[in-house]
C-alpha positions as CSV (number, residue, x, y, z in Angstrom):
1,X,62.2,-141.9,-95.2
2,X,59.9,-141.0,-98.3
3,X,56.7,-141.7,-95.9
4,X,58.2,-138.5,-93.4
5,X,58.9,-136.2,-96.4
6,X,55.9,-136.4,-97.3
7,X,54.6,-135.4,-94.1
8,X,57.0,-132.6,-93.5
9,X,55.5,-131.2,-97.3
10,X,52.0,-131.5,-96.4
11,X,52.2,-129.7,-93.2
12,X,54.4,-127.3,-94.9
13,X,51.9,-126.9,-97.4
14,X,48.8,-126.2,-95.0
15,X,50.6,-123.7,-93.3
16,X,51.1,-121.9,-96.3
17,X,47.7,-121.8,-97.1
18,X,46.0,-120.9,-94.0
19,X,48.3,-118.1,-94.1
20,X,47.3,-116.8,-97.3
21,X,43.6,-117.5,-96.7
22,X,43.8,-115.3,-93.4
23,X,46.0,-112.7,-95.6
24,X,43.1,-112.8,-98.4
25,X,40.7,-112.8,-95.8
26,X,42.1,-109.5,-94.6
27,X,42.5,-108.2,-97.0
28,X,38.9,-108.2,-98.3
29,X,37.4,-107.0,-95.2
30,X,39.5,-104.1,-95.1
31,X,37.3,-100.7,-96.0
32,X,38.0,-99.1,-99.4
33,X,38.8,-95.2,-99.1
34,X,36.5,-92.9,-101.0
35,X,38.0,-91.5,-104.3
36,X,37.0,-88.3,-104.8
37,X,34.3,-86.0,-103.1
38,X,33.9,-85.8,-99.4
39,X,31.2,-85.2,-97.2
40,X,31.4,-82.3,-95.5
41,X,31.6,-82.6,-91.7
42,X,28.5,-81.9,-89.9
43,X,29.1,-80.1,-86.3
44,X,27.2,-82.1,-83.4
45,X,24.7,-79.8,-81.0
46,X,26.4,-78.9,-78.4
47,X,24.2,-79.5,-75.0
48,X,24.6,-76.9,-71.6
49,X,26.2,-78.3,-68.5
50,X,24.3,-80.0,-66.2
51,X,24.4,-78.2,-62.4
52,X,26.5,-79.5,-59.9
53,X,25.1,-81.5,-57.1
54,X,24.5,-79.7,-53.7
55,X,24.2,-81.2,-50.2
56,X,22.3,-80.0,-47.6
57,X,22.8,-76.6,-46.5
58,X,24.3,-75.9,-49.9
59,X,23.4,-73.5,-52.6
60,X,23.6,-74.3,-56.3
61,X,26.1,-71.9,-58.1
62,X,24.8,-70.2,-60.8
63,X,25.6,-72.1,-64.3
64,X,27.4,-69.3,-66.6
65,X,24.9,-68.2,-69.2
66,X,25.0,-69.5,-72.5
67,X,26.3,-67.3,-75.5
68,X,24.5,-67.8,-78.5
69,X,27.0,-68.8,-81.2
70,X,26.0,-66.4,-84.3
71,X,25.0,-68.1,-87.0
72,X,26.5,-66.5,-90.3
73,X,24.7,-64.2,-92.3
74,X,23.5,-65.3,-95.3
75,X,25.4,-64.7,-98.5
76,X,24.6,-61.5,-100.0
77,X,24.2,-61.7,-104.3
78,X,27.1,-59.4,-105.7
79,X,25.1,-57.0,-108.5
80,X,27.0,-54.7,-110.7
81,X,28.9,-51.6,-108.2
82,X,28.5,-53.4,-105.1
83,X,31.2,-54.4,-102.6
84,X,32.5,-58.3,-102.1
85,X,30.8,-59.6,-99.1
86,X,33.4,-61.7,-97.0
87,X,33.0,-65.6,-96.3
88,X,34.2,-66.9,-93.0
89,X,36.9,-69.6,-93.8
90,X,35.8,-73.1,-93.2
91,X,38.1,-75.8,-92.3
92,X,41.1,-76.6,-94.7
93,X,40.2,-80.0,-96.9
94,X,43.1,-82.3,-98.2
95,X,43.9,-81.6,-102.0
96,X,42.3,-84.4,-104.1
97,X,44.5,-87.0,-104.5
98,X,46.3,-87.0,-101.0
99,X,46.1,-89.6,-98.5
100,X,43.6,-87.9,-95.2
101,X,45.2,-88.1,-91.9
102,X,44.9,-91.5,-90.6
103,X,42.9,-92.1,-87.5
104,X,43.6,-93.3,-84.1
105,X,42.2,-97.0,-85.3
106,X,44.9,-97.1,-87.7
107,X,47.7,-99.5,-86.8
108,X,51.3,-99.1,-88.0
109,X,51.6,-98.0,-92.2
110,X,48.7,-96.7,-91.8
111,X,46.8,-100.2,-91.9
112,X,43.7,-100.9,-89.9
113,X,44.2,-102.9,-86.7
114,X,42.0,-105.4,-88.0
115,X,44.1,-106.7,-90.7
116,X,47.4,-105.8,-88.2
117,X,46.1,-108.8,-85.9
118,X,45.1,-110.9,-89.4
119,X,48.7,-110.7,-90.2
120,X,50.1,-110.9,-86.6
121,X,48.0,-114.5,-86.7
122,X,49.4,-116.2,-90.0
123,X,52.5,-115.2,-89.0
124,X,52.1,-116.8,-85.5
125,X,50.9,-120.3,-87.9
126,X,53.6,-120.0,-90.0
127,X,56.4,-119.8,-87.0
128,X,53.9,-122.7,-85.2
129,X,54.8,-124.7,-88.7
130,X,58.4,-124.4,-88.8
131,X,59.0,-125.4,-85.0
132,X,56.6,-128.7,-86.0
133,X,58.6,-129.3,-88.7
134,X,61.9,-128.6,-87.1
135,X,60.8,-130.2,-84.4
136,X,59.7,-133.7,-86.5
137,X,63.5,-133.5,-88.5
138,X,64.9,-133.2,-85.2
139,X,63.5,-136.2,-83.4
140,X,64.6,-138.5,-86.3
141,X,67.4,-140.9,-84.7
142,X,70.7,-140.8,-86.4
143,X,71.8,-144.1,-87.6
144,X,75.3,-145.0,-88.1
145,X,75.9,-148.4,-89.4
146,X,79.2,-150.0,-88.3
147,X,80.5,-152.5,-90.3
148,X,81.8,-155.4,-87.8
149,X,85.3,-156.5,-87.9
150,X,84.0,-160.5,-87.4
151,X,81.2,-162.5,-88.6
152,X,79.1,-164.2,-85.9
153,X,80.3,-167.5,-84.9
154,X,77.8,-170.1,-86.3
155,X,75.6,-171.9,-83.9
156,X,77.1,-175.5,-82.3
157,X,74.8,-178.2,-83.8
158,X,72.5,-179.7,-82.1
159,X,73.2,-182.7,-80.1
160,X,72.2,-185.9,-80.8
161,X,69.9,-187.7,-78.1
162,X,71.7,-190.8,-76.9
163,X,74.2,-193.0,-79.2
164,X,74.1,-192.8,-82.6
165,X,71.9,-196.3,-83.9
166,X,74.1,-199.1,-84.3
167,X,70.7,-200.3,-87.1
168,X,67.4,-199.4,-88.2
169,X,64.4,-201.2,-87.6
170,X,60.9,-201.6,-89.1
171,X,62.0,-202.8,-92.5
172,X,59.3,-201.6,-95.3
173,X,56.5,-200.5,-92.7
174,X,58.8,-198.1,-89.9
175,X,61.9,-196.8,-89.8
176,X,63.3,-196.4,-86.3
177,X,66.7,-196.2,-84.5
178,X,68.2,-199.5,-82.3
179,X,70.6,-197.9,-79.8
180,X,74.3,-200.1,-78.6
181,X,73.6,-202.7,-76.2
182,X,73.2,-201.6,-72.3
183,X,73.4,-197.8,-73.8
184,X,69.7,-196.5,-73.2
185,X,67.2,-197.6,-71.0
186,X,63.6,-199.6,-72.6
187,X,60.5,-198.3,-71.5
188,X,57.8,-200.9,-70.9
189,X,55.0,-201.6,-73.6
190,X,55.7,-203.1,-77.3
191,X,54.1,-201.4,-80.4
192,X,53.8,-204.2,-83.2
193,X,53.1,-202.8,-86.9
194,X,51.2,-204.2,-89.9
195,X,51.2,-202.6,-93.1
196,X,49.1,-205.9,-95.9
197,X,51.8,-209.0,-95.0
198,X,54.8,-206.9,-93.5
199,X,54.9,-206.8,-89.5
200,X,57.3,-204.5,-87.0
201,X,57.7,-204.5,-83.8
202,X,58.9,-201.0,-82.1
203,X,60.4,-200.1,-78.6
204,X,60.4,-197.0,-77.1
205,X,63.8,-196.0,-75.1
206,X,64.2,-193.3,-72.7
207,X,67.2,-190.8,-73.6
208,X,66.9,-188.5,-71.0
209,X,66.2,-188.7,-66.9
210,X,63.1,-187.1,-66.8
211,X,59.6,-189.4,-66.5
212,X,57.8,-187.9,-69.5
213,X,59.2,-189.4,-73.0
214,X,57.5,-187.9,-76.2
215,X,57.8,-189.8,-79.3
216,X,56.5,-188.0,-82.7
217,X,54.9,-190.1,-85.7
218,X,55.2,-188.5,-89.1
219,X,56.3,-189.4,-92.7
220,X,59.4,-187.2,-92.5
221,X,63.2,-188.2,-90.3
222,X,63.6,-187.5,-86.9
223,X,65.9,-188.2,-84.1
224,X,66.4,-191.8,-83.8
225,X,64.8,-192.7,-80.9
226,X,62.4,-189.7,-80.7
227,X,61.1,-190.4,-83.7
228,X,58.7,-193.2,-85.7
229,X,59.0,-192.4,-89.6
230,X,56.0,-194.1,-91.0
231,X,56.7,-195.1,-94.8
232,X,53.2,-194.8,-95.7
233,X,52.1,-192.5,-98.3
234,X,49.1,-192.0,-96.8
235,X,50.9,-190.7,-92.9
236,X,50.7,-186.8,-92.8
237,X,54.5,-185.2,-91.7
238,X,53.1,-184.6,-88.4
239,X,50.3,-187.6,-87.9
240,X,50.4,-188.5,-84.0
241,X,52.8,-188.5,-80.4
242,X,53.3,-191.0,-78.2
243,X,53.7,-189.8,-74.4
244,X,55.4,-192.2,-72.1
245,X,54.1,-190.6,-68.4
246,X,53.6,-192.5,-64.5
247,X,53.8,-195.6,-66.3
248,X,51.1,-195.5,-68.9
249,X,50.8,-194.7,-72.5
250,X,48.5,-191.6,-74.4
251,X,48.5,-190.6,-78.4
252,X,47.9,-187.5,-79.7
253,X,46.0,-186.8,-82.9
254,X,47.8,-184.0,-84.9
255,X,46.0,-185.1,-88.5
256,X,43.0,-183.4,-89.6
257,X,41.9,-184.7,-92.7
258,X,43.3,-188.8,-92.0
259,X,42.9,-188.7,-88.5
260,X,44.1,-191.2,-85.8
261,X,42.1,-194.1,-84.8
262,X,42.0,-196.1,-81.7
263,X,39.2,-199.7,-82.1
264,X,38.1,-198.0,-84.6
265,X,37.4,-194.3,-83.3
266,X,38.5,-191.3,-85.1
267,X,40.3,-188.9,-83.0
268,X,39.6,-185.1,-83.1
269,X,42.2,-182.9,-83.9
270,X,44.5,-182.2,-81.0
271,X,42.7,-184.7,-78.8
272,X,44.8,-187.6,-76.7
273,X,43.2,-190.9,-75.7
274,X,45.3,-193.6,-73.4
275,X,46.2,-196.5,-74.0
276,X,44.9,-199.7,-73.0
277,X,46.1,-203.1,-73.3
278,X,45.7,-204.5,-76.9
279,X,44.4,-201.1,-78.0
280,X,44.7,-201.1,-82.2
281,X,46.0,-197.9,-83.7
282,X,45.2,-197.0,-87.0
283,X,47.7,-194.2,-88.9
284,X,47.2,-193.7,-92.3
285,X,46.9,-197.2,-93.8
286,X,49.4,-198.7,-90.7
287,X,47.5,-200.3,-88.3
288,X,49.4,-200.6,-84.9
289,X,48.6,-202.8,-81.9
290,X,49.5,-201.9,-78.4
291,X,50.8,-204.7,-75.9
292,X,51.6,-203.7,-72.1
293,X,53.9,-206.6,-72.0
């Protein structure tokens, strides 16, 4: 709202001023009328008519002579007995200090056209302005906020993949959800864990009737048999994934500065490696071996 006001006064404001710069401008071209003396209008020659064109078998007509125009006499000097000679009148001059007949240049008030069309285009920029900003207030939606006469409902929580664990397994190395007998089916492949003296072994079971099982590694929780929470200070949230596809077994490094190992051979970032029999793992400081069977 403040960013559009202070649009609608900036183009407000450079309206206004190309209108007065135009008016100024005008108004100094404008020519200044002479104060007090005149200059006495000087008659132009005035040149015969030319002869008419004749054609053939025509005769020219006889241009009308020309009349001298008598030029006055020359004023006679007045001495003492003698008679006033008369002056021919000349043509009447405006008392000083009375506006002269405007000419046909003039535009209305007496103003030159010049400055009429000057005016005539500010005002045309100023009216341009106002529709703009008319225009701009206009287009703003109108919002009308409508308080609601219920909240929401709350999402459903999420549900649980298969049974809830009837224990947890992996002791001080893993932690890692055993489902109720004859529940959930085991995929083949054992994953046996060594952290110094302390072993684990971890089984993968399938909790949904598609062929691809994913199962994240990390230090945090997560679903119970979707999940391998490594206790490991040295395991990142989001270490590595298991992928259970057509039978066979792939990680996927997510750890950049403790990567994933497998004999011994960091993994890049983002990079998967399947798995062979009695391939060792190595996830922070948790080594893991791999057993088809």
């Amino acid at each position: 709202m403040a960013g559009q006001e202070w649009r609608l006064r900036r183009i407000v404001t450079a309206g206004f001023c190309v209108f007065s710069a135009l008016a100024a401008f005008s108004l100094s071209g404008a020519p200044q009328a002479s104060g007090g003396s005149e200059a006495a209008a000087t008659p132009l020659p005035t040149l015969p008519p030319l002869p008419p064109l004749t054609g053939p078998g025509e005769t020219a007509a006889t241009p009308p002579a020309q009349v001298p125009t008598p030029e006055p006499p020359p004023a006679a000097t007045a001495g003492p007995g003698s008679a006033p000679t008369a002056v021919p009148p000349s043509a009447p001059r405006a008392a000083p200090g009375t506006a002269e007949p405007s000419s046909p240049s003039d535009g209305p008030g007496g103003l030159p056209s010049s400055i009429v069309i000057l005016l005539g285009i500010g005002l045309f920029v100023l009216v341009a302005t106002l529709v703009v900003v008319l225009a701009v207030i206009l287009k703003k939606p109108v919002v009308i906020n409508v308080p609601s006469r219920s909240a929401a409902p709350p999402p459903p929580p999420p549900l649980p993949e298969g049974p809830a664990p009837t224990a947890w397994e992996g002791g001080n190395v893993a932690r890692t959800g055993r489902p109720p007998e004859g529940t959930l089916d085991v995929l083949p492949g054992r994953f046996v864990l060594e952290d110094g003296d302390e072993k684990a072994e971890i089984r993968i079971f399938r909790t949904s009737p598609g062929d691809r099982v994913e199962t994240t590694i990390g230090r945090e929780e997560g679903p119970a048999y979707r999940h391998i929470q490594l206790l490991a200070s040295t395991v990142s949230t989001k270490h590595a994934k298991l992928v259970f596809d057509k039978g066979s077994y792939s990680i996927i490094n997510y750890a950049r500065t403790n990567p994933t190992k497998v004999n011994g051979e960091d993994l890049e970032e983002n990079a998967s490696r399947r798995l062979l029999d009695e391939d060792r793992l190595e996830i922070g400081g948790i080594s893991i071996t791999y057993h088809e069977s």
